[in-house]
C-alpha positions as CSV (number, residue, x, y, z in Angstrom):
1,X,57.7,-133.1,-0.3
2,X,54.1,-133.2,0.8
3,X,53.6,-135.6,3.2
4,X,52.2,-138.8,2.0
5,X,48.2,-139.9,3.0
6,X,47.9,-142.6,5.7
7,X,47.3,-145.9,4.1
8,X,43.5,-146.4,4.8
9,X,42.7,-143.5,3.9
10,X,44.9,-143.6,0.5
11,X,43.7,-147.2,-0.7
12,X,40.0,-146.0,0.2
13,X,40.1,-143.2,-2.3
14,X,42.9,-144.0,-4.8
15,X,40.9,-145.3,-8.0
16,X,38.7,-142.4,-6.9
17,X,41.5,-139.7,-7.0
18,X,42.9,-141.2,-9.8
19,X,39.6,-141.9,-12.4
20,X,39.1,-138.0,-11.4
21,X,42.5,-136.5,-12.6
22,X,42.4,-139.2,-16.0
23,X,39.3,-140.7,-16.8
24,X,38.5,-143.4,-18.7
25,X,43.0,-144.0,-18.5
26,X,43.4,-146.2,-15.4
27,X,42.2,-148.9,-13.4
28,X,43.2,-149.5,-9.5
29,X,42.9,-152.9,-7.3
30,X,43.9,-152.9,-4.2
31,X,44.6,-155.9,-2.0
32,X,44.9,-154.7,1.9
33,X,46.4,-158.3,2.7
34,X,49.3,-158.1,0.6
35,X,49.6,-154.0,0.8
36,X,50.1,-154.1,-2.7
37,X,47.8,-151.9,-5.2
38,X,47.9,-152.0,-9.1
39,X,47.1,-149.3,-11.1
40,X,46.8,-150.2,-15.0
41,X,47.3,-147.2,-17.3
42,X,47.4,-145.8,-20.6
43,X,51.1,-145.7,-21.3
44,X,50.3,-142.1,-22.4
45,X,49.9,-141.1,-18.8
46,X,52.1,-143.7,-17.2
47,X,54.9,-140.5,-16.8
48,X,52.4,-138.7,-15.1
49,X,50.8,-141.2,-12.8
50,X,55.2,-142.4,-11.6
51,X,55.5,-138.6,-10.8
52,X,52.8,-137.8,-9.2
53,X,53.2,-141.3,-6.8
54,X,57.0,-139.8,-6.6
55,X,56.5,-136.2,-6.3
56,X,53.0,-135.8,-4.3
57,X,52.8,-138.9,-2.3
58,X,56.0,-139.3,-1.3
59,X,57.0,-143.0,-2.6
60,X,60.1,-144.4,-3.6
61,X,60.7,-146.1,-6.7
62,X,61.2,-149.9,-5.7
63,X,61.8,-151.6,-9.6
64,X,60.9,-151.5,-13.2
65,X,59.6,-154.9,-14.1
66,X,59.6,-155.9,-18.1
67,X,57.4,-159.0,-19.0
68,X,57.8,-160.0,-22.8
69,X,54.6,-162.5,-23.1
70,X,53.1,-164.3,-25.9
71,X,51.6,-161.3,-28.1
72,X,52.2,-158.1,-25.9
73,X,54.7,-156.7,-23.2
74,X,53.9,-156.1,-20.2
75,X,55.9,-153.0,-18.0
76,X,55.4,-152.2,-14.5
77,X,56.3,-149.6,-12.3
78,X,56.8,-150.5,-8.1
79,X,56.9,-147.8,-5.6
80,X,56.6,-148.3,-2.2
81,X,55.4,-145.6,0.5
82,X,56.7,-144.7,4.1
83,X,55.4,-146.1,7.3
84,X,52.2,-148.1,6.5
85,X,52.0,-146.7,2.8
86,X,52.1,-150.0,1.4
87,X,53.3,-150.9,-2.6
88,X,51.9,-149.4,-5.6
89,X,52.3,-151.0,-9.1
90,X,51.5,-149.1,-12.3
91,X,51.8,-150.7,-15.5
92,X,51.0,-150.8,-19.4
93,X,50.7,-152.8,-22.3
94,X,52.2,-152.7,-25.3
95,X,52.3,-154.8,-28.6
96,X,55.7,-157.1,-28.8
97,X,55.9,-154.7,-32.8
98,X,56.3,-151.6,-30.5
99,X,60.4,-150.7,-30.0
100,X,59.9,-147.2,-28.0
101,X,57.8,-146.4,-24.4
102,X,58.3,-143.0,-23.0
103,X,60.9,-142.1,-20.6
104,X,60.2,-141.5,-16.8
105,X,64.1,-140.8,-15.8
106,X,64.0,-137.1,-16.0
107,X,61.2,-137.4,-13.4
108,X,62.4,-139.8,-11.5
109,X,65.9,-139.9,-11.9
110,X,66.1,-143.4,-9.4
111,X,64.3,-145.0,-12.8
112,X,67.3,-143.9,-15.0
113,X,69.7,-146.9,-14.8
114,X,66.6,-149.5,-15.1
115,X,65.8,-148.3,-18.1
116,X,69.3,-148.2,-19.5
117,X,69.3,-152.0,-18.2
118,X,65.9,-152.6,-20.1
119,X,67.0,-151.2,-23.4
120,X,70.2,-153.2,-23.6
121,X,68.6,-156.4,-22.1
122,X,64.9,-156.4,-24.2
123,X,65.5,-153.7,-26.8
124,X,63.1,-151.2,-25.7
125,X,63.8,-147.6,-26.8
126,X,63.2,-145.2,-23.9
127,X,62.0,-142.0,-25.6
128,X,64.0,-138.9,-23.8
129,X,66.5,-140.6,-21.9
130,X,69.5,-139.0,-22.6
131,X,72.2,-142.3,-22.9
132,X,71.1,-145.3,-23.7
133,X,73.1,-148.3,-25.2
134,X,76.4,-150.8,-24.0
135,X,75.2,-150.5,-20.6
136,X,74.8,-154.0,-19.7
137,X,75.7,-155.3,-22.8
138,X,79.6,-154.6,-23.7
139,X,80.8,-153.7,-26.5
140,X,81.3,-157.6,-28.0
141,X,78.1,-158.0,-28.0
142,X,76.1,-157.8,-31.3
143,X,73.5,-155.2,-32.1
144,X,69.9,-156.2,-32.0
145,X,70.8,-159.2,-29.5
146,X,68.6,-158.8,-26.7
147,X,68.7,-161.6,-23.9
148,X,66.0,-161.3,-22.2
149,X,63.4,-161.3,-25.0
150,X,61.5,-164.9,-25.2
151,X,62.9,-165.6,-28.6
152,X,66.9,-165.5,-27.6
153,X,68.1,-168.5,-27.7
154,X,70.8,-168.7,-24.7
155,X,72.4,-172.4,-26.2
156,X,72.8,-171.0,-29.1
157,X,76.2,-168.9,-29.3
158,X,76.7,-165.5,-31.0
159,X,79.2,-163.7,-33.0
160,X,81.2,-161.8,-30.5
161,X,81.5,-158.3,-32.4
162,X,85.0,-157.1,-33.1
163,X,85.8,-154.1,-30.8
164,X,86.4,-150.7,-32.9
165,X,89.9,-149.5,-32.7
166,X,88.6,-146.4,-33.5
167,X,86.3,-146.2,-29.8
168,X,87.3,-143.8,-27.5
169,X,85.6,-143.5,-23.6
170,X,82.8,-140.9,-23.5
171,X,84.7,-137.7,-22.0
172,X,82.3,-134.9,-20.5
173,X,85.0,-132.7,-19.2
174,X,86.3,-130.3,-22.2
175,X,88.9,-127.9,-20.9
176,X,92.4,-127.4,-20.9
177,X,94.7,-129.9,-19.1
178,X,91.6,-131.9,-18.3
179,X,92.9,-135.6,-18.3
180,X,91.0,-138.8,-17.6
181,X,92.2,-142.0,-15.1
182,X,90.5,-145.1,-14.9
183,X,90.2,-147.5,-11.7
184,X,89.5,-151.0,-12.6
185,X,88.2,-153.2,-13.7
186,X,90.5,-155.3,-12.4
187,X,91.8,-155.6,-8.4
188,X,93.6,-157.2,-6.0
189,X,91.9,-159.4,-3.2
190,X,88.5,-160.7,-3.6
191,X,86.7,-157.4,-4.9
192,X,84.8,-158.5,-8.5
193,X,84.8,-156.2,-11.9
194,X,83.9,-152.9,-12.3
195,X,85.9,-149.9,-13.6
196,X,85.8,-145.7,-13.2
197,X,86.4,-142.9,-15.3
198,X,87.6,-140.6,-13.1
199,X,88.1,-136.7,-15.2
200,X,89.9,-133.8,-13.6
201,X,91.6,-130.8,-14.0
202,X,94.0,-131.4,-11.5
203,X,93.6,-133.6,-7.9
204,X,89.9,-133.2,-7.4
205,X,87.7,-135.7,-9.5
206,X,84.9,-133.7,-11.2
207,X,83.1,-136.3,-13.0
208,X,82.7,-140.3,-12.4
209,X,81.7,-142.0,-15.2
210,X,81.2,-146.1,-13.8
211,X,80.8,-149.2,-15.6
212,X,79.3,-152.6,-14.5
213,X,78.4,-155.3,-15.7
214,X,82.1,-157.5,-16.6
215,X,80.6,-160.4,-15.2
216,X,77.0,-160.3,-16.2
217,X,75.6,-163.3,-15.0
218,X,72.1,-163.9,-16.8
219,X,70.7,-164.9,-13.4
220,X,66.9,-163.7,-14.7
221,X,67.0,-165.3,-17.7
222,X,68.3,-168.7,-16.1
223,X,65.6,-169.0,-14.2
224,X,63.0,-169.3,-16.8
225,X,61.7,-172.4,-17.1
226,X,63.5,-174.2,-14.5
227,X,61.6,-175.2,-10.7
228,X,61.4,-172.6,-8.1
229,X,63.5,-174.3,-5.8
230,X,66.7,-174.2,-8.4
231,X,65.7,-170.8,-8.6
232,X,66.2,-170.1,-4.7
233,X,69.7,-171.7,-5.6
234,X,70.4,-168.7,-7.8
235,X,68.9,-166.4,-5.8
236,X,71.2,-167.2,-2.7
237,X,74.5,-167.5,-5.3
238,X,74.6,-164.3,-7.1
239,X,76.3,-162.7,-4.0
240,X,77.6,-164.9,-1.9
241,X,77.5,-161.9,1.3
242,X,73.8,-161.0,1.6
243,X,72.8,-164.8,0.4
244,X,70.1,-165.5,3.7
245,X,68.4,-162.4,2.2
246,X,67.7,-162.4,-1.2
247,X,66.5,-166.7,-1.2
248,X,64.7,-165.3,2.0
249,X,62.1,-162.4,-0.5
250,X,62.2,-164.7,-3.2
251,X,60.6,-167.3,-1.1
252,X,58.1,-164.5,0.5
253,X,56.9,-164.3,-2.9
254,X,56.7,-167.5,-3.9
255,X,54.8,-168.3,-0.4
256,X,52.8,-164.9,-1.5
257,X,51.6,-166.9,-4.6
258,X,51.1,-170.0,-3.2
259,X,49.4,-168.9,-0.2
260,X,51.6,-171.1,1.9
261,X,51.8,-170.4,5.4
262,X,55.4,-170.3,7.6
263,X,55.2,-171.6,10.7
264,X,55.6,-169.5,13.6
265,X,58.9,-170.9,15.0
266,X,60.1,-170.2,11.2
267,X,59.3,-167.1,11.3
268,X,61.5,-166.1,14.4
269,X,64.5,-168.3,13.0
270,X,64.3,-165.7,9.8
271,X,65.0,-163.0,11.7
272,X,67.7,-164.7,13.6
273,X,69.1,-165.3,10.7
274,X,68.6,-162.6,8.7
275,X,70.1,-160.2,11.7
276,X,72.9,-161.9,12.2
277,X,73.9,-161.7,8.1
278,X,73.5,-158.0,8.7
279,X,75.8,-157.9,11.9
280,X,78.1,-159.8,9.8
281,X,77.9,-157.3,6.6
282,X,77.9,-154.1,9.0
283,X,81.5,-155.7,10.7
284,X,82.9,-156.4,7.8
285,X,81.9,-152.7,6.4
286,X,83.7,-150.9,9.0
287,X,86.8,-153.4,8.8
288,X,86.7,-152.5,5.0
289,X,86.6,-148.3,6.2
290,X,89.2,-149.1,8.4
291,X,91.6,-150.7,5.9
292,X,91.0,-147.5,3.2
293,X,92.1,-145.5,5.5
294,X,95.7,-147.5,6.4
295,X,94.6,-147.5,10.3
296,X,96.1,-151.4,10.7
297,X,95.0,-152.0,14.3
298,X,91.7,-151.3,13.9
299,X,91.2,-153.2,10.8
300,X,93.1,-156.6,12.2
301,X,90.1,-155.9,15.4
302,X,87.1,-155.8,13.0
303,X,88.0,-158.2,10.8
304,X,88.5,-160.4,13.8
305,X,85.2,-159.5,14.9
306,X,83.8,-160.7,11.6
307,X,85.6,-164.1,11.7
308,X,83.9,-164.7,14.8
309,X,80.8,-164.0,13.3
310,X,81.8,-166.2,10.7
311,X,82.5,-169.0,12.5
312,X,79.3,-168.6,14.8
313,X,77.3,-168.5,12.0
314,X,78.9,-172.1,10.4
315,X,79.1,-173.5,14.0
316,X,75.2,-173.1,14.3
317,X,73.6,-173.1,11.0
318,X,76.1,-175.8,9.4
319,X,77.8,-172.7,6.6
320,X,79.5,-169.7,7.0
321,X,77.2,-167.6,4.9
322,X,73.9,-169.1,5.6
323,X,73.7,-171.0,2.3
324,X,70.8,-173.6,2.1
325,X,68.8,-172.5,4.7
326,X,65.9,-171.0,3.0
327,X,63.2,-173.1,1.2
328,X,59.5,-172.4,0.7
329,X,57.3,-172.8,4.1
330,X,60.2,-172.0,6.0
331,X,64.1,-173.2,6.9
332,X,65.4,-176.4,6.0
333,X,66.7,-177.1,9.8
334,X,65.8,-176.4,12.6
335,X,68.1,-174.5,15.0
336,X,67.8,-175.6,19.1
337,X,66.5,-172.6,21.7
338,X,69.8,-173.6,23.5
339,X,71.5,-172.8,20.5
340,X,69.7,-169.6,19.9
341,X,70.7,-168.6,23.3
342,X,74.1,-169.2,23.3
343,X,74.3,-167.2,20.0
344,X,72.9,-164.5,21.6
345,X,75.3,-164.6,24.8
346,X,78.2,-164.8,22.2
347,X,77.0,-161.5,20.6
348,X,76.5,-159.9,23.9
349,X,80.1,-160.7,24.2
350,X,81.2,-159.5,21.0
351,X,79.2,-155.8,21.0
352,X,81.4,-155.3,24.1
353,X,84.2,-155.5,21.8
354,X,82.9,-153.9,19.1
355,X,81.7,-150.6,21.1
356,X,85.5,-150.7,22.0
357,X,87.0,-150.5,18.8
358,X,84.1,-147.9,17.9
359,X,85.6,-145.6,20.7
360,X,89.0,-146.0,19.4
361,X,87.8,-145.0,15.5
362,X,85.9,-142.0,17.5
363,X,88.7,-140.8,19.0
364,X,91.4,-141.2,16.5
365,X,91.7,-137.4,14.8
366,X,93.6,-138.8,12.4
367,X,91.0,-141.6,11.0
368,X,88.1,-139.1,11.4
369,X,89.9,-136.4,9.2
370,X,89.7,-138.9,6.4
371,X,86.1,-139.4,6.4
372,X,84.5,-136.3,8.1
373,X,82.9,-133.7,5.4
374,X,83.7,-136.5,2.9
375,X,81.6,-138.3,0.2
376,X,78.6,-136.3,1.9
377,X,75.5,-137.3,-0.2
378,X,72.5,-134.8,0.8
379,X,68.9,-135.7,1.5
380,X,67.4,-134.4,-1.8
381,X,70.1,-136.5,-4.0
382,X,69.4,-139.5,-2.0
383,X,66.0,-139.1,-2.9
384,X,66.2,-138.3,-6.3
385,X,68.7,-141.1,-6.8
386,X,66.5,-144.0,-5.2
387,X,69.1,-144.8,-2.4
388,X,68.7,-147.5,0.1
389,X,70.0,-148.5,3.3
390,X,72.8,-147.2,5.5
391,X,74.0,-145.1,2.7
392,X,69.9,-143.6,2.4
393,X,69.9,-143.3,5.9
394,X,72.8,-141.5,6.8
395,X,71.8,-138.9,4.5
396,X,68.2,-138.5,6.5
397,X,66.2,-140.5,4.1
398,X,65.3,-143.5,7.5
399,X,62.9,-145.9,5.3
400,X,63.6,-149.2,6.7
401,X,61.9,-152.2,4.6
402,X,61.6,-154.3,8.2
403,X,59.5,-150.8,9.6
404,X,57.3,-149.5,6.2
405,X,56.7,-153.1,4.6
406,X,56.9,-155.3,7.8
407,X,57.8,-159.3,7.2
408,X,58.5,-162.3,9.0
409,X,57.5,-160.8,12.6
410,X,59.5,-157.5,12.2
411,X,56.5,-155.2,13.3
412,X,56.0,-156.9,17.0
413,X,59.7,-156.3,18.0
414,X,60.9,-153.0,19.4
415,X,64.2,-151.2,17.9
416,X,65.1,-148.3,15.7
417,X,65.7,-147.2,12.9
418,X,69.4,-145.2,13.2
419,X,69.9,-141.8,10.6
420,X,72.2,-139.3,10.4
421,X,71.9,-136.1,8.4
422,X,75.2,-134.9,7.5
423,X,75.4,-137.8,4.6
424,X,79.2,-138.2,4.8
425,X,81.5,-141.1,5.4
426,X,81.6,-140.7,9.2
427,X,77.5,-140.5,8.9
428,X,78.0,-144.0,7.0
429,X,80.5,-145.3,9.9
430,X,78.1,-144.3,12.1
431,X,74.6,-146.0,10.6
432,X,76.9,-149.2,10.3
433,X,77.9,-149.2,13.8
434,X,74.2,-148.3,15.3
435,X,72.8,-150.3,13.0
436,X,74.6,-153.7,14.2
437,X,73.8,-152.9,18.1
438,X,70.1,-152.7,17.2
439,X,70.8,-156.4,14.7
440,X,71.9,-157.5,18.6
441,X,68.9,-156.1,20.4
442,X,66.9,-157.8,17.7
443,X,68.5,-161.4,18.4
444,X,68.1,-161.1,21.7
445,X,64.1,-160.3,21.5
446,X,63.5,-163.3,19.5
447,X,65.7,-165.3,21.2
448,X,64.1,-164.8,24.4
449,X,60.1,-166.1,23.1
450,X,60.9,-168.5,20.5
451,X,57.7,-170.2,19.4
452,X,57.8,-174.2,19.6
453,X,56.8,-176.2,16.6
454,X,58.1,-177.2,13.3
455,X,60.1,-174.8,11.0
456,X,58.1,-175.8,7.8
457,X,54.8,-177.2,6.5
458,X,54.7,-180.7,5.9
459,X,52.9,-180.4,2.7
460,X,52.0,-177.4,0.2
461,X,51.5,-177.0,-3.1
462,X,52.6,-174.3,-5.8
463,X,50.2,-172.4,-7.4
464,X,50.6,-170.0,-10.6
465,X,50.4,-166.5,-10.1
466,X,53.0,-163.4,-9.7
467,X,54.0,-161.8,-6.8
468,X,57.1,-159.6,-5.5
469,X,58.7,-160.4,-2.3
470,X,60.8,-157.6,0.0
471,X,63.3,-157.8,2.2
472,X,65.7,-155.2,3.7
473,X,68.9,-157.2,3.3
474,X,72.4,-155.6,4.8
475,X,72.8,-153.2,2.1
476,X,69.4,-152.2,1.6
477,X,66.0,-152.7,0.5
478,X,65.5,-155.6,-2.1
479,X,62.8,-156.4,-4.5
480,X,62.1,-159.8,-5.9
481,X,59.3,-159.8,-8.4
482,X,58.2,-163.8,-9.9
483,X,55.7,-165.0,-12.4
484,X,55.3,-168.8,-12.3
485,X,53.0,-170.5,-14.5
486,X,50.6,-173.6,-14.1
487,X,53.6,-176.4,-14.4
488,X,54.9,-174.7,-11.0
489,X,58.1,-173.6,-13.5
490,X,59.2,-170.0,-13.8
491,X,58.0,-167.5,-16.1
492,X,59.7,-164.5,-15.5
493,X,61.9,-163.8,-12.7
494,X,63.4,-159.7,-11.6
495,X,66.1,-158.8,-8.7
496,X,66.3,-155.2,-7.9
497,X,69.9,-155.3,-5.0
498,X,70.5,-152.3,-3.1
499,X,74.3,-152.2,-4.6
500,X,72.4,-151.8,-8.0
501,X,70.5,-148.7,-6.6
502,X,73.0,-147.3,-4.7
503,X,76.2,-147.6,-7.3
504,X,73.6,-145.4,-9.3
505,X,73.8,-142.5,-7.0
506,X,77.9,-143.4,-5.9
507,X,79.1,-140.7,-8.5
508,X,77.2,-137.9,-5.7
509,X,79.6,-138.9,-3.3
510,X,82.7,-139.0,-5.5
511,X,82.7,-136.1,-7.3
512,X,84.1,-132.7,-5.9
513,X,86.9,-134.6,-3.5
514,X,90.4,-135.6,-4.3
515,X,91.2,-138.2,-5.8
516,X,93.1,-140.3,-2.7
517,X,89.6,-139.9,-1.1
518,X,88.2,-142.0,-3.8
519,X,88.7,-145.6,-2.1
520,X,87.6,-144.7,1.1
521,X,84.6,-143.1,-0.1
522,X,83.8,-146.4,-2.1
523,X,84.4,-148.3,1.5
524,X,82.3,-146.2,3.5
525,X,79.4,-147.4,1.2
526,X,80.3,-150.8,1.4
527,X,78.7,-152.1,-2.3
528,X,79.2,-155.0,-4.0
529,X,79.8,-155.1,-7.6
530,X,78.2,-158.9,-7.8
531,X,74.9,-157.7,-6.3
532,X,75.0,-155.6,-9.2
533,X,76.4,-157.7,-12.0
534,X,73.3,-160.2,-11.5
């Protein structure tokens, strides 16, 4: 991929670049402050314009945003660059009459399950995609009900549509003694809904066909019309394990709009906060590896490490998973720099037990045989596919949201971003492990020059306007896109989770292995199937 333009340089001569290769077809603002430029097309180019974002400048497709407003609908495009590169949003108009918009997946194949979600969701035809229909939308659900159109009524109820006893599952492998055997969608323990097709010829899975979406929770359509701060109360509830960050970038954009300012001391707590919910995923990610692969010992050690983690976080912060601590300006307590600093012993404390059992993982032959050279997902796929996080970055691909969209504070401390290359399950192990000793270093930073002062403004006011707010949350980046109109209610409100992005690309790792590798696989990636049932 060519190497993508510095930023200055890029938002200098974008509308230029762009008016030159289609005139008279597009229109560019740029607002430096907010890294953020729009580009409004003709929706005759809009394939051409993702691509060449995608292709030549080396972005990554963030989210596909649908607005259905009073006499037209609005679609729009994010992408966001590498180190400094900023966000870019293309979008088009088209009349609320108009049922098909052209198709950007066989570009851009990270765009394909968005607009499978945006046809079942707001009934827009994507010309060219090749499978559209009961993706979100099971098969009880009526043809021609779309939820998330302005005129669905959600208190009125439908007509649940009688199942065909006739409806077979799609099959794509057609060869003798090719059989099919589904996992899911329902589990033992706490893991939700979610079921795979697995096909074979015999023990190696060749095909994985998923499916989401059992518990489909309506959380964008809830929020219309209902106060921003009930909103952060959805945003924080949808999944329960990465809850600090998602209230935490819908707040950024709602501050975005409003033009409210965090304090300082606010600020820092975030990424206390937000670092120690990572440590806490990352733990409980390599207790999950552990488990898939029977090793007992080391599972019973993580998962002990995640408890404590657990109960750190409740001791100081009042709940286990960092529930109500996110509100606009800022946190809704304020946490004691002796407090701080005895969190950050503790972890001191527990990273010398945790590099313990990572020895003991590293030197067990028979744990690593289980995930070496398995589930490898290679650079170009984890491109193509739009992954995020640990999984994106043990395949090489080492965009960080905290390092090429910086928030909160994150570009004056010092740490790195761990990769690997190899892309496989021990490359995931890996990331997780590396990944928590720099959440550590991170703690430690802050918690050494805490800022004094109050940990939100006294007074603000919330002002109409859309925005998106980012954060990179355990699994990966997140996008949080809000409109909220003059009554300070919401408009329209889009989640893009990592575990939606990276269950997209899943299948890449799946395929071509046995199927006894199957669970572990699905551990080493460490997803959760209610970040993606939103």
């Amino acid at each position: 991929m060519v190497q993508s333009l510095n930023k200055a340089t890029e938002w200098l001569n974008l509308s230029e670049i762009s008016a030159n290769r289609w005139p008279g077809k597009i229109k560019v603002r740029c607002k430096q402050d907010r890294f953020i430029c729009h580009m409004e097309c003709d929706k005759s180019i809009v394939a051409d314009v993702c691509n060449w974002l995608f292709s030549e400048l080396d972005y990554s497709f963030a989210s596909l945003v649908v607005e259905d407003l009073a006499s037209e609908q609005l679609l729009t495009y994010i992408f966001y660059g590498g180190f400094g590169n900023g966000l870019i949003c293309v979008s088009y108009r088209i009349s609320n009459s108009t049922t098909t918009v052209p198709s950007i997946s066989n570009l851009i194949h990270a765009v394909d399950w968005h607009e499978r979600e945006i046809e079942d969701l707001f009934g827009l035809v994507f010309e060219g995609h090749p499978r559209l229909g009961d993706f979100v939308l099971h098969e009880e659900w009526p043809e021609g009900i779309n939820p998330m159109r302005a005129d669905f009524d959600p208190s009125n109820p439908y007509i649940h549509r009688e199942v065909d006893p006739d409806w077979r599952p799609l099959r794509i492998v057609q060869s003798p003694g090719a059989f099919m055997m589904p996992i899911g969608p329902v589990y033992s323990d706490f893991a939700e809904s979610a079921h795979f097709l697995l096909e074979t010829v015999g023990e190696d899975v060749i095909r994985i066909i998923p499916r989401f979406f059992y518990k489909y929770r309506g959380i964008e359509k809830i929020a219309e019309g209902n106060a921003v701060e009930h909103v952060i109360l959805l945003a924080e509830r949808f999944s329960g394990t990465s809850a600090f960050a998602h209230s935490l970038a819908l707040c950024k954009a709602v501050e975005n709009i409003s033009g409210i300012e965090v304090p300082p001391r606010a600020k820092a707590l975030r990424i206390v906060l937000a670092e120690l919910e990572r440590l806490r995923h990352h733990i409980g990610a390599i207790a999950g590896i552990c488990s898939s692969t029977a090793f007992a010992v080391a599972t019973s050690q993580a998962s002990i490490l995640e408890e404590e983690l657990l109960r750190l976080s409740g001791v100081l912060t009042g709940h286990r998973y960092l529930f109500g601590l996110n509100i606009l300006s800022g946190l809704s307590i304020d946490l004691a720099d002796d407090a701080i600093g005895m969190l950050a012993k503790n972890l001191r404390g527990l990273m010398v037990e945790l590099n313990k059992l990572k020895k003991l993982l590293y030197f067990s032959s028979s744990f690593l045989d289980r995930l070496e050279e398995v589930g490898a997902v290679s650079l170009e796929d984890a491109v193509s596919h739009g992954l995020v996080g640990p999984v994106a970055r043990a395949s090489g691909l080492l965009r960080d949201i905290r390092k090429v969209l910086p928030y909160s504070g994150y570009e004056k401390l010092d740490f790195t971003v761990p990769g690997e290359e190899e892309g496989d399950g021990y490359a995931r192990l890996r990331v997780l492990f590396a990944e928590a000793e720099q959440s550590v270093n991170i703690i430690n930073q802050v918690a050494s020059s805490l800022p004094p002062g109050s940990v939100n403004a006294k007074s603000f006011r919330i002002a109409p306007g859309e925005a998106l707010g980012w954060v990179e949350a355990p699994r990966g980046a997140s996008f949080h896109w809000i409109r909220v109109g003059e009554d300070g209610r919401v408009l329209r409100y889009r989640l893009t989770t990592p575990s939606f992005s990276n269950w997209h690309g899943f299948h890449l790792a799946a395929e071509n292995f046995a199927f006894q590798d199957f669970p572990i696989i699905m551990a080493t990636f460490g997803l959760s199937n209610a970040e993606s049932d939103r």
